[in-house]
Structure formats: C-alpha cells, structure tokens
DRENLO-898356 format. One record per atom (N, C-alpha, C): x, z, y. Coordinates in pm, whole numbers, padded with zeros to 5 digits, always signed. Layout:
XZY;...
***
This chain:
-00712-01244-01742;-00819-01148-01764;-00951-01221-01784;-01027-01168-01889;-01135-01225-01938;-01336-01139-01852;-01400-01182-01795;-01454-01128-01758;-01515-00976-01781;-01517-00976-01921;-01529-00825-01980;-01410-00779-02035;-01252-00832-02004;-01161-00719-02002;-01130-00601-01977;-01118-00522-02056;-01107-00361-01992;-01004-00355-01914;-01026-00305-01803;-00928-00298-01677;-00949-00122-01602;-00830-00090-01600;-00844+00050-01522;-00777+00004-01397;-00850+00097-01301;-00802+00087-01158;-00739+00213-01100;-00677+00283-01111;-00602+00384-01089;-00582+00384-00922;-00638+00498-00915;-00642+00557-00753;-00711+00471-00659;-00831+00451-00727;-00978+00392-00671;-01031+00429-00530;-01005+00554-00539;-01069+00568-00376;-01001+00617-00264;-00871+00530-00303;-00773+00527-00187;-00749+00342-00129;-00698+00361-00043;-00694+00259+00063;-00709+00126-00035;-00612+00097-00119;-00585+00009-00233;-00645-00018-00332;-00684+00092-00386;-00769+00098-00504;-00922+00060-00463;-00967+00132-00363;-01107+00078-00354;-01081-00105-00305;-00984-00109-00246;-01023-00277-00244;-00960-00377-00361;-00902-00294-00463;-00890-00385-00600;-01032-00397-00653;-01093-00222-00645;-01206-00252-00694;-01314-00346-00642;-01353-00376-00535;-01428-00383-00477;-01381-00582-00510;-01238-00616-00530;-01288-00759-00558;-01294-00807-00708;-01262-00662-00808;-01261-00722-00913;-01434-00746-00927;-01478-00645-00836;-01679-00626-00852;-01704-00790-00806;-01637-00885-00698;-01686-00981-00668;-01632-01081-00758;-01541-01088-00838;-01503-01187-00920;-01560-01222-01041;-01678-01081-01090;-01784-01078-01172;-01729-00984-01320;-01599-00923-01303;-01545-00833-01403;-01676-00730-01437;-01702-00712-01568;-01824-00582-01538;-01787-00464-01587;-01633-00467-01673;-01587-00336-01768;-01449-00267-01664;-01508-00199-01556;-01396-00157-01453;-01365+00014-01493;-01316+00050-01552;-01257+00239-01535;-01201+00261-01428;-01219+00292-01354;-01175+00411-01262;-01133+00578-01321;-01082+00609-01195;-01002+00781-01213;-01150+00865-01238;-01243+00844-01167;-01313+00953-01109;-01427+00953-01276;-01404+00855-01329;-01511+00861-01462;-01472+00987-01497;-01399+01007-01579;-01327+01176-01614;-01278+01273-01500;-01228+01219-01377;-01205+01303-01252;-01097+01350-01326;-00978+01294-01399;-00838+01347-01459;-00772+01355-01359;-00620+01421-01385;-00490+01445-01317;-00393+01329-01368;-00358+01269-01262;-00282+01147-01339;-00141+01203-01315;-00109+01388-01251;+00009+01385-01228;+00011+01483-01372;-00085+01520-01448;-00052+01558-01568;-00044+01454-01700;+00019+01494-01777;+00079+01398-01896;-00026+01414-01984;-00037+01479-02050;-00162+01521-02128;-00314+01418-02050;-00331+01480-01967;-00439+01467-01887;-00490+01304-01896;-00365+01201-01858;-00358+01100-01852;-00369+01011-01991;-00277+01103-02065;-00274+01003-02214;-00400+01042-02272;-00466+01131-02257;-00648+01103-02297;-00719+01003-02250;-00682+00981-02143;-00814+00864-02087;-00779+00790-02094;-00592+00757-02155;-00629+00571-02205;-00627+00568-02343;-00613+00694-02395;-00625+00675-02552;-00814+00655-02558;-00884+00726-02503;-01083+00749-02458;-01082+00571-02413;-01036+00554-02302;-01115+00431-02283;-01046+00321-02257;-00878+00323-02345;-00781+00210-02392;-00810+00070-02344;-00774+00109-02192;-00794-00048-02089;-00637-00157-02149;-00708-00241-02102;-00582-00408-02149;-00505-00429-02057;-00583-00371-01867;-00506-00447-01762;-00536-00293-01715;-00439-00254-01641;-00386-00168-01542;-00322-00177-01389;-00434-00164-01323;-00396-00150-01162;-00323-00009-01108;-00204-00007-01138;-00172+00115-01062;-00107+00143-00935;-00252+00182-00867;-00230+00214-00701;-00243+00350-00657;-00267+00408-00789;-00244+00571-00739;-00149+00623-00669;-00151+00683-00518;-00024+00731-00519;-00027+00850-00388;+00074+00895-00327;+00084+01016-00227;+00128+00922-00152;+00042+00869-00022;+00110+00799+00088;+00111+00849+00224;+00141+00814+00332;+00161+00887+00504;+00207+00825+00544;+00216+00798+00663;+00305+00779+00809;+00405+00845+00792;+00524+00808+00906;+00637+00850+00910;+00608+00981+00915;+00529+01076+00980;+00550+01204+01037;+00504+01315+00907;+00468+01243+00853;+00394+01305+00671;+00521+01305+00589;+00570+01176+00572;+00684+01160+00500;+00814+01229+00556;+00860+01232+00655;+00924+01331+00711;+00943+01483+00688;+00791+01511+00725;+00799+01658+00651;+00737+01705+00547;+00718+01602+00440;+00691+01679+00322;+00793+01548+00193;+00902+01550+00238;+00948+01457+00101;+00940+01497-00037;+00990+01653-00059;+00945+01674-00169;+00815+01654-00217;+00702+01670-00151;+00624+01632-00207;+00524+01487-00244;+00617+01433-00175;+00598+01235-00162;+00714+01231-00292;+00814+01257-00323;+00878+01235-00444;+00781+01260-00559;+00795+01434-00569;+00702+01498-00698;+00604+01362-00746;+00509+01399-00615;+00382+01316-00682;+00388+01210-00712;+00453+01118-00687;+00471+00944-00696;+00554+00961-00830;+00612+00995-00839;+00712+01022-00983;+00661+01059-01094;+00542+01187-01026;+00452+01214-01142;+00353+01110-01200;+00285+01072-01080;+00164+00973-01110;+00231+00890-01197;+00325+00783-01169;+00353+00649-01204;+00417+00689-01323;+00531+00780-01382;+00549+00811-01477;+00457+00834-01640;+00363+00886-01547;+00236+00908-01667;+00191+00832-01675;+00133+00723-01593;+00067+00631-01590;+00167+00493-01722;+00237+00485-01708;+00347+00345-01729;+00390+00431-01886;+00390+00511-01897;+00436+00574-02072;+00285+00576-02124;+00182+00656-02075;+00071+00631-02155;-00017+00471-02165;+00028+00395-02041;+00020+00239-02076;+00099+00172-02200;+00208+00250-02253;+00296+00173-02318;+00237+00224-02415;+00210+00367-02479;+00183+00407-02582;+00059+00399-02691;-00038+00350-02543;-00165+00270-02613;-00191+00122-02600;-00104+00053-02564;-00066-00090-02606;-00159-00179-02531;-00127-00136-02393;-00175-00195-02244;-00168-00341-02226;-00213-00449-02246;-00151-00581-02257;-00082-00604-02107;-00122-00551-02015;-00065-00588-01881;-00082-00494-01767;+00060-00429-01703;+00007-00295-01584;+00093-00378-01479;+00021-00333-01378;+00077-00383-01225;+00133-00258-01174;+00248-00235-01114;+00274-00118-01027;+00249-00179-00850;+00199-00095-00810;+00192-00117-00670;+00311-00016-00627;+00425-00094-00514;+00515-00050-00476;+00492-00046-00295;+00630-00035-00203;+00586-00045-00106;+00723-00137-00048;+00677-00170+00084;+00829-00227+00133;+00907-00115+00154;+00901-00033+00190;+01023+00132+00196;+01088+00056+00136;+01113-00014+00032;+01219+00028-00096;+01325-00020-00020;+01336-00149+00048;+01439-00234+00119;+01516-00120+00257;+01651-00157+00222;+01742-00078+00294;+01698-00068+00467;+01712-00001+00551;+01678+00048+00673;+01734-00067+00743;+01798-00123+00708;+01903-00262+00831;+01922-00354+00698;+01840-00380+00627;+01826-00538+00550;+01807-00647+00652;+01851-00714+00576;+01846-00858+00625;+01701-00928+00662;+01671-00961+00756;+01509-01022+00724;+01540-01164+00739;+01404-01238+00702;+01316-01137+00620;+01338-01087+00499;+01290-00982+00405;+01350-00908+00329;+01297-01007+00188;+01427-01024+00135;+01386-01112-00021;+01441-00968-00128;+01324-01008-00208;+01337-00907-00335;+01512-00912-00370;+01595-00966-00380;+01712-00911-00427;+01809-00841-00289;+01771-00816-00189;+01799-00711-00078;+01761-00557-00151;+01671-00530-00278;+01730-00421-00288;+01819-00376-00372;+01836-00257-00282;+01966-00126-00345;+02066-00189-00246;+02072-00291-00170;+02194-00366-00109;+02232-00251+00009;+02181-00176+00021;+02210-00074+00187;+02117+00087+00172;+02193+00185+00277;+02133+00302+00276;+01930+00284+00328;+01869+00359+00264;+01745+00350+00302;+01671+00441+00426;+01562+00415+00485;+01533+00456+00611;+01528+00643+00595;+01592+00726+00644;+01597+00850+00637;+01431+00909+00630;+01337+00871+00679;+01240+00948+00752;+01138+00922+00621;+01173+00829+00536;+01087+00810+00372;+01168+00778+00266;+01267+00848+00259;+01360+00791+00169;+01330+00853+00031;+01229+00938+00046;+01200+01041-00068;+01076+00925-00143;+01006+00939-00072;+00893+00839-00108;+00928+00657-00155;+01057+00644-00076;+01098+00501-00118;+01182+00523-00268;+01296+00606-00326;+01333+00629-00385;+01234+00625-00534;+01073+00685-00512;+01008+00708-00622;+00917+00593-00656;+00897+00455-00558;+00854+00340-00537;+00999+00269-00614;+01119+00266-00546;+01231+00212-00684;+01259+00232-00806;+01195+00388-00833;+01224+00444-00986;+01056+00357-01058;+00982+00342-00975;+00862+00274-01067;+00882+00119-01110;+00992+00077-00952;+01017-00056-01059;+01081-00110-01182;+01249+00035-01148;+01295-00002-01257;+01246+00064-01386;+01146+00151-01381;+01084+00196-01508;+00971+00085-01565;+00919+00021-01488;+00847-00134-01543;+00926-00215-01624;+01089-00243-01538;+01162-00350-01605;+01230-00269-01736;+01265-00160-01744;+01286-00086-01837;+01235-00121-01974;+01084-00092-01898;+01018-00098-02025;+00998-00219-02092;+00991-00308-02050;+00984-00453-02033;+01150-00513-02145;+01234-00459-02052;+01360-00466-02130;+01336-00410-02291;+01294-00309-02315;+01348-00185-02424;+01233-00238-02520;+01091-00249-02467;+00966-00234-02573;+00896-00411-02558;+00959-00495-02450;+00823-00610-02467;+00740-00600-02370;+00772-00486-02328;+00582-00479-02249;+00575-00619-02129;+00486-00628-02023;+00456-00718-01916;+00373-00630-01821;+00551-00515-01798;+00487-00470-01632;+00526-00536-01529;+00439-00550-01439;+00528-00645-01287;+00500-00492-01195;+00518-00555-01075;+00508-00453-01017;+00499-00556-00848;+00451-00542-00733;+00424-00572-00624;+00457-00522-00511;+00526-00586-00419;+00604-00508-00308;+00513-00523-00152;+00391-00479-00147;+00289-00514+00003;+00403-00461+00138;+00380-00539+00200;+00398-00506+00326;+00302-00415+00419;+00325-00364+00514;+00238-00225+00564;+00109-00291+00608;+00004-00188+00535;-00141-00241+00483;-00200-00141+00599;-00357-00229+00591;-00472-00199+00675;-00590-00257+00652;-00713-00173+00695;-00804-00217+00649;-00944-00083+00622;-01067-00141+00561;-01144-00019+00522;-01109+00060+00440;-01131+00182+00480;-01093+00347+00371;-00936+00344+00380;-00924+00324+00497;-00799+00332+00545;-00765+00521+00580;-00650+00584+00593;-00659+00727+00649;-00616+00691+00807;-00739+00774+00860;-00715+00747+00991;-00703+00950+01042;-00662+01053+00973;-00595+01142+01007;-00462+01121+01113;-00450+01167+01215;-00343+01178+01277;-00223+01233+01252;-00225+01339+01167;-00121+01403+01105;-00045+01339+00952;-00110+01224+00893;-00084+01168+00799;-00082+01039+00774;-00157+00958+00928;-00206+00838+00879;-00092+00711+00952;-00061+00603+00888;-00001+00526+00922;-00059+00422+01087;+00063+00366+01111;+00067+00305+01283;-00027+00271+01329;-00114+00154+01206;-00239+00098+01277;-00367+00209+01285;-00394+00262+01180;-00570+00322+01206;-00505+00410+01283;-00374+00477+01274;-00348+00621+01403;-00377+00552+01600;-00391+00417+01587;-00396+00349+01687;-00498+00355+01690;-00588+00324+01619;-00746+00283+01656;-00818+00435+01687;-00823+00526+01627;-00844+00684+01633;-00806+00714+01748;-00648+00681+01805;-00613+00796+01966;-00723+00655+02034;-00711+00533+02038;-00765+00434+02155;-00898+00471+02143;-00978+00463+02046;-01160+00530+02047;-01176+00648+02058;-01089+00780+02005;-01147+00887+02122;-01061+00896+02258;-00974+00840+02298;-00923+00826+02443;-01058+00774+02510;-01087+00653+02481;-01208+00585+02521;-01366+00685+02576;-01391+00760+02443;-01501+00829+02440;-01468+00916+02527;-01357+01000+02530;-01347+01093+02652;-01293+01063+02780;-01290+00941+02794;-01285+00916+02956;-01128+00939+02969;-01017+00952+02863;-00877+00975+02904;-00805+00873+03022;-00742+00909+03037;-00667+00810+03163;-00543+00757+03113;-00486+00842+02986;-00374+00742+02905;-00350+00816+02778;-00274+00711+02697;-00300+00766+02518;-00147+00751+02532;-00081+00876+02486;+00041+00862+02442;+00084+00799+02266;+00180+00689+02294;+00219+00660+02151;+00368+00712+02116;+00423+00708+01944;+00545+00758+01944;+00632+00639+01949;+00776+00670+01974;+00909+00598+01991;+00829+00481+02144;+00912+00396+02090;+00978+00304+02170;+00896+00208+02205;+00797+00162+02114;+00703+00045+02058;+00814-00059+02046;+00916-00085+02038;+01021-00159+02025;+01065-00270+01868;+01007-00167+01764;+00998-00197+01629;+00945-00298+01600;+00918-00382+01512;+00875-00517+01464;+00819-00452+01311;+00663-00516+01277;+00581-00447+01176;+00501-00590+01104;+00512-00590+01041;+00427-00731+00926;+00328-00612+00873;+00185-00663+00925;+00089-00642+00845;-00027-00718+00797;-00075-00629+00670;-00139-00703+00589;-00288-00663+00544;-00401-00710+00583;-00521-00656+00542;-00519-00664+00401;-00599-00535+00369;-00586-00483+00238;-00662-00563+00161;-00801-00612+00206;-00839-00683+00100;-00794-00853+00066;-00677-00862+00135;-00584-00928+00132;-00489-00958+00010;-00452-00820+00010;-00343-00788-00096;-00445-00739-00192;-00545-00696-00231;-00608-00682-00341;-00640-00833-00405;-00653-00902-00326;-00698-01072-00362;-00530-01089-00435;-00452-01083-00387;-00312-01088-00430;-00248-01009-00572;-00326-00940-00582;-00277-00834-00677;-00323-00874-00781;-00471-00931-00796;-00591-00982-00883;-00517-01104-00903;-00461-01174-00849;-00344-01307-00880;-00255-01281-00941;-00176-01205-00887;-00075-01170-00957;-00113-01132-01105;-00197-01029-01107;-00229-01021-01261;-00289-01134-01360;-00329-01240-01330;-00360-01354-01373;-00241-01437-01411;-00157-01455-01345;-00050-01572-01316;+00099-01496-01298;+00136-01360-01270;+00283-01348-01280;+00259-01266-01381;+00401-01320-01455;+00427-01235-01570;+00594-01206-01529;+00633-01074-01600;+00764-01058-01604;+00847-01155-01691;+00983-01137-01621;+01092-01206-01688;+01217-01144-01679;+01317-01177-01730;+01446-01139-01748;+01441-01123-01582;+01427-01225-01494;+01473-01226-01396;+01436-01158-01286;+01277-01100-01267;+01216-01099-01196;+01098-01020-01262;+01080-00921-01275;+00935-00872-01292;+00880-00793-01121;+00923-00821-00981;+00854-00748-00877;+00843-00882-00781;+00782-00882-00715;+00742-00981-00597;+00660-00866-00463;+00736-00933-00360;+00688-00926-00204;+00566-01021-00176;+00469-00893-00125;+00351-00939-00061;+00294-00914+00077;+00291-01025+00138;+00281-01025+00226;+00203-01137+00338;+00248-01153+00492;+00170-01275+00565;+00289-01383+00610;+00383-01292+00590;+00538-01351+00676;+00557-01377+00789;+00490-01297+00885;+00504-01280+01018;+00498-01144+01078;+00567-01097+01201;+00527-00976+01235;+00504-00989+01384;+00487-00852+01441;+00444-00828+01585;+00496-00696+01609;+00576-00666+01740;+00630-00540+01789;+00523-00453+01764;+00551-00342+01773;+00469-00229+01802;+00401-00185+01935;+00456-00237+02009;+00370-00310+02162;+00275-00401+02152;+00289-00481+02092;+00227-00595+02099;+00090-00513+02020;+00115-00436+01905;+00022-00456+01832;-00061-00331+01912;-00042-00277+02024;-00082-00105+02055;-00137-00227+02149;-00109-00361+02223;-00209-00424+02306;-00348-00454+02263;-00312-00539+02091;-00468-00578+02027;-00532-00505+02016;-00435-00355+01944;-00573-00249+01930;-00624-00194+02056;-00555-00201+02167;-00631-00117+02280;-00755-00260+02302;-00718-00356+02343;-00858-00440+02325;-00976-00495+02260;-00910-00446+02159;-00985-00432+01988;-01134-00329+02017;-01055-00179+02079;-01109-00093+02108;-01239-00112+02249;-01160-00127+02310;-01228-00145+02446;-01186-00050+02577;-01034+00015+02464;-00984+00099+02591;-00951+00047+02736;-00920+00119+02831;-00923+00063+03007;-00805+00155+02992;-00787+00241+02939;-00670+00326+03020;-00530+00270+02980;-00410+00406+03014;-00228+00339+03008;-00224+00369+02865;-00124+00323+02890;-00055+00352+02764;+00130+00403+02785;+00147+00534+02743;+00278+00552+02740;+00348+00602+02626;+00448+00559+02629;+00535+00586+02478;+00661+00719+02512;+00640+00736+02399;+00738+00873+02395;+00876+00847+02316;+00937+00807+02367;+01114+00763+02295;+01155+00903+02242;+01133+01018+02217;+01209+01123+02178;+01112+01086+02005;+01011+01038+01989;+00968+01061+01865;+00997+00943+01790;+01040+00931+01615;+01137+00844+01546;+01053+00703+01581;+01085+00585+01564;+01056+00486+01565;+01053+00460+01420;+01147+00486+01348;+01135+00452+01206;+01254+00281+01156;+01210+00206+01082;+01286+00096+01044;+01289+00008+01172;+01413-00066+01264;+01398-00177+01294;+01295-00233+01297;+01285-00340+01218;+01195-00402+01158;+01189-00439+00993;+01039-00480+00970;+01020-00489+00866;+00975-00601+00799;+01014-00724+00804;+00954-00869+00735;+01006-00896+00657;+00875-00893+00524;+00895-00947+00378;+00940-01108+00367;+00982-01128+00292;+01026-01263+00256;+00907-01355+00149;+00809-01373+00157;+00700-01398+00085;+00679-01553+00025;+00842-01606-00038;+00845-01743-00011;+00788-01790-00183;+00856-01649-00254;+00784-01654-00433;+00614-01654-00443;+00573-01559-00375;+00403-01536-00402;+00352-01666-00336;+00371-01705-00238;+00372-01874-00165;+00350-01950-00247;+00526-01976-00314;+00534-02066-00431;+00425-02076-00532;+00384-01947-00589;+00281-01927-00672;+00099-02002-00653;+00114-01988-00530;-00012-02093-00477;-00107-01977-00383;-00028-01827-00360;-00158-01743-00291;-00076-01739-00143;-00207-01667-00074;-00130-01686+00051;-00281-01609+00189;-00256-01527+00269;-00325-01423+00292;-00465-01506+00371;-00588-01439+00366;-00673-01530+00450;-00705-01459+00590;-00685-01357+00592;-00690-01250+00741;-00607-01261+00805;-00636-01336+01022;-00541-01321+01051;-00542-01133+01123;-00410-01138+01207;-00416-00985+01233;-00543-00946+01351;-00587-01057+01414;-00642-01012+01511;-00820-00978+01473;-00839-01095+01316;-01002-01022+01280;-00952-00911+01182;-00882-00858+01145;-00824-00775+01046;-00874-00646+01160;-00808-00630+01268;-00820-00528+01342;-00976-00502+01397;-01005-00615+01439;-01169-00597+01427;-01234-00564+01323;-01268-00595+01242;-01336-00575+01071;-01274-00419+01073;-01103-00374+01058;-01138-00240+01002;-01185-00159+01152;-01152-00206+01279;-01245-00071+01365;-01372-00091+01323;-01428-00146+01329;-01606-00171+01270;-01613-00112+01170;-01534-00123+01048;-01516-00007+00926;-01553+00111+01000;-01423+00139+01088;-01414+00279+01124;-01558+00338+01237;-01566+00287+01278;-01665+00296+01379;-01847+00336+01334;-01850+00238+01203;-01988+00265+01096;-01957+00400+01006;-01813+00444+01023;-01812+00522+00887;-01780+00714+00972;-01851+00728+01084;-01834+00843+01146;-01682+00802+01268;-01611+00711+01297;-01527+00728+01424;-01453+00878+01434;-01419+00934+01281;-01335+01012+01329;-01259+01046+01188;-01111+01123+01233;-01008+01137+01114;-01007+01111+00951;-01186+01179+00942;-01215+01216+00759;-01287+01146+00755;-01255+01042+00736;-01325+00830+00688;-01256+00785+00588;-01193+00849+00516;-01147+00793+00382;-01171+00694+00298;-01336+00744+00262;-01403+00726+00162;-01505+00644+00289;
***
C-alpha cells in the first residue's frame, strides 16, 4: 500500500475497525473510507455495491461484523449467522466486481473445532465438531474464508483472510448481556468496587484457558499482513495471535487488581464455560517477521483507563 492508496475500512467503529483505523492514521495513509461516509447497509447488496463502485477503494479491511460473548451467541444464532453472511458476502462480491486489488477478511478463532489440538494450526480446521454455544457465528467466519479462497481460485483475486485470537482493548463492548470475558470483567470488578460489593459473581468454572490479544495489536498485524501476505494455492488465512494463554482464573485475578477490587470472587459452574481452551498456533505470522508488542498485564491496564475516561459504564463503544 502506497501512502495515498484508497483503502476502505469496513466496520470502523467497532472494536477492530476503529483500531485499523486509528493505525492506518499513524502510518501516515491520508485516503481512508470508512462505513459511516455514506452511513450504508453493508448487509444490503445494492447498498454496498454503490459505495465501492462511488469511492472504488484498492485495499479492503473487512472487520464488519455481529459479534458477543458466549451468552449473545447462544441466544441469538440466527442472528450471528444472518448478519455475518450478509455483511461479508456483500462485501467480497462487490470487492470482486469493482476490481479491489487486495481485501482482508477478518475471521475469528471459533472456526477451530471445540477439542482441537493446541495449539491450534490453521490446517486443524473442519478436523472436529465445533463449540455448540457459537457454532452459528463460527460456521459464517468459515464460509468467509472459503469464499476468499474461492474467489481467489475461480477469478485471481488476493483475498487473505486472518484468524485473531480473543481480542481486547479500547471501544471494546463492555455491555454485560453481549460483551466478551475480558471488558465483562472489568465492568462487574469497577462497579462491584464503586458499590462497596462484598463479591462479584463470575460464569462456569474459571477453569478454561484463553490467549488474548490487544487489539491494537492485531490491527498492527492486519496492516502487515496486508503489505506482505498474499494468497496462494496453499494458504490464503493465517492465525493471529501472542501464543500464550492464561486460565480464566488467572485472568479474573489481573483484572480484579487491575481494578482495585478488595472483594471475593465466586464462580458459578451451572453457567457454560465454553471451549476448553483456546491457543492459536502463531508460528506462520512469526515466520513472517510480526509479532505482538502488548504484554497482557499493560493491555489490561491501558483498556480499563480506556474504560474508565470513556464514562465506566456498559455504552462505551464508541
């Protein structure tokens, strides 16, 4: 990518998107599109193939998507399918049809079977049944890869696509009813805190094993990747990640001290735990020469401070 390459960033002011944007702004790119220029529907077809036929970007970040915690994905799969199917569908045909030189799909680890092998290497998938509690949402993260290599196969194109490990960070969703392990940690430990609670209940077991990755981490990664991986016969997706993890205990310790909570902590085994564990195999993106600069413990500091400057409560999105 050339400093004034046209580049769209698709689903900008979500967790991902604002931190693609935010380093393509520091790398000195000055021709960035975003969703919100037109404020389109990227789950309509129409809708979508206007704004790249209007403002026919070269590089495509696509991080648009319907994401949650287990307890979101659980009870709304149909609608974690629909939308992810919709978005990325429109997105990856109207990239092809106006002659995109290069789209990234942002995927997730879901895709890898519920009892893979760790750590998980990109050809572990499809090898096993997938985790029940997102299988709707992982299913529409596999149909985006093989619709990259598809296309790749059938037309030429150079989609890759990127497999992050479970992300964190600013403009993170810290909703309780939707939001994933870490910010749902930092939210019950700072208002437990503020109201003087005497203990914060967490779900399952804390038993699980979790690799995470600050987001502006993987946006630094993604901005690589689009520089330096290109698809091939062999390989158009790569795992991103730190290649290490920490129980779900362990990590409900940093954030309670992160926080400054004093009180217990008790776990509730009747509610799902979700995957085993989850460690990417990150030995290709390595190879490549990138490699994460956040460890987990200023990661957790930096985003409570996010959270903490940006109102300390659920609707901190943005």
């Amino acid at each position: 990518m050339k400093s004034d390459s046209r580049i769209y960033v698709a689903g900008n002011r979500g967790l991902v998107g604002s931190a693609v944007e935010r380093r393509l702004k520091r790398g000195g790119f000055t021709n960035v599109a975003t969703s919100d220029i037109d404020d389109f529907d990227l789950t309509d077809l129409y809708s979508t193939d206007r704004f790249f036929q209007k403002h026919k970007p070269e590089y495509v970040f696509l991080a648009a998507a319907k994401v949650g915690g287990i307890k979101a994905n659980d009870a709304f799969p149909a609608d974690f399918i629909r939308v992810n199917l919709q978005v990325q569908t429109n997105a990856i045909v109207s990239a092809h049809r106006h002659g995109v030189t290069k789209l990234l799909f942002l995927g997730s680890s879901c895709i890898y079977p519920k009892l893979a092998p760790q750590p998980m290497k990109e050809e572990h998938l499809l090898a096993g049944p997938l985790e029940p509690t997102n299988d709707a949402y992982a299913v529409a993260k596999i149909a985006g890869i093989f619709m990259c290599k598809s296309y790749n196969r059938q037309h030429g194109t150079n989609f890759i696509a990127a497999m992050p490990t479970n992300l964190y960070g600013p403009g993170d969703n810290f909703d309780l009813e939707s939001s994933h392990v870490m910010p749902a940690m930092i939210r019950k430990f700072h208002e437990a805190k503020i109201a003087g609670r005497a203990s914060v209940e967490l779900w399952g077991t804390g038993e699980p094993r979790r690799e995470l990755l600050y987001v502006d981490d993987l946006a630094d990664a993604l901005v690589f990747l689009m520089e330096r991986f290109d698809a091939t016969k062999e390989r158009s997706f790569v795992n991103v990640g730190v290649g290490e993890d920490v129980s779900i205990r362990e990590l409900a310790d940093l954030v309670k001290r992160t926080v400054g909570y004093g009180g217990e902590v008790t776990w509730n085994p009747a509610m799902p735990d979700g995957t085993p564990r989850k460690l990417l195999d990150v030995s290709a993106v390595t190879a490549m020469g990138w490699k994460a600069a956040h460890g987990l413990e200023e990661g957790v500091r930096k985003t409570y401070e996010w959270f903490c400057a940006n109102g300390g409560s659920g609707d901190v999105r943005r």
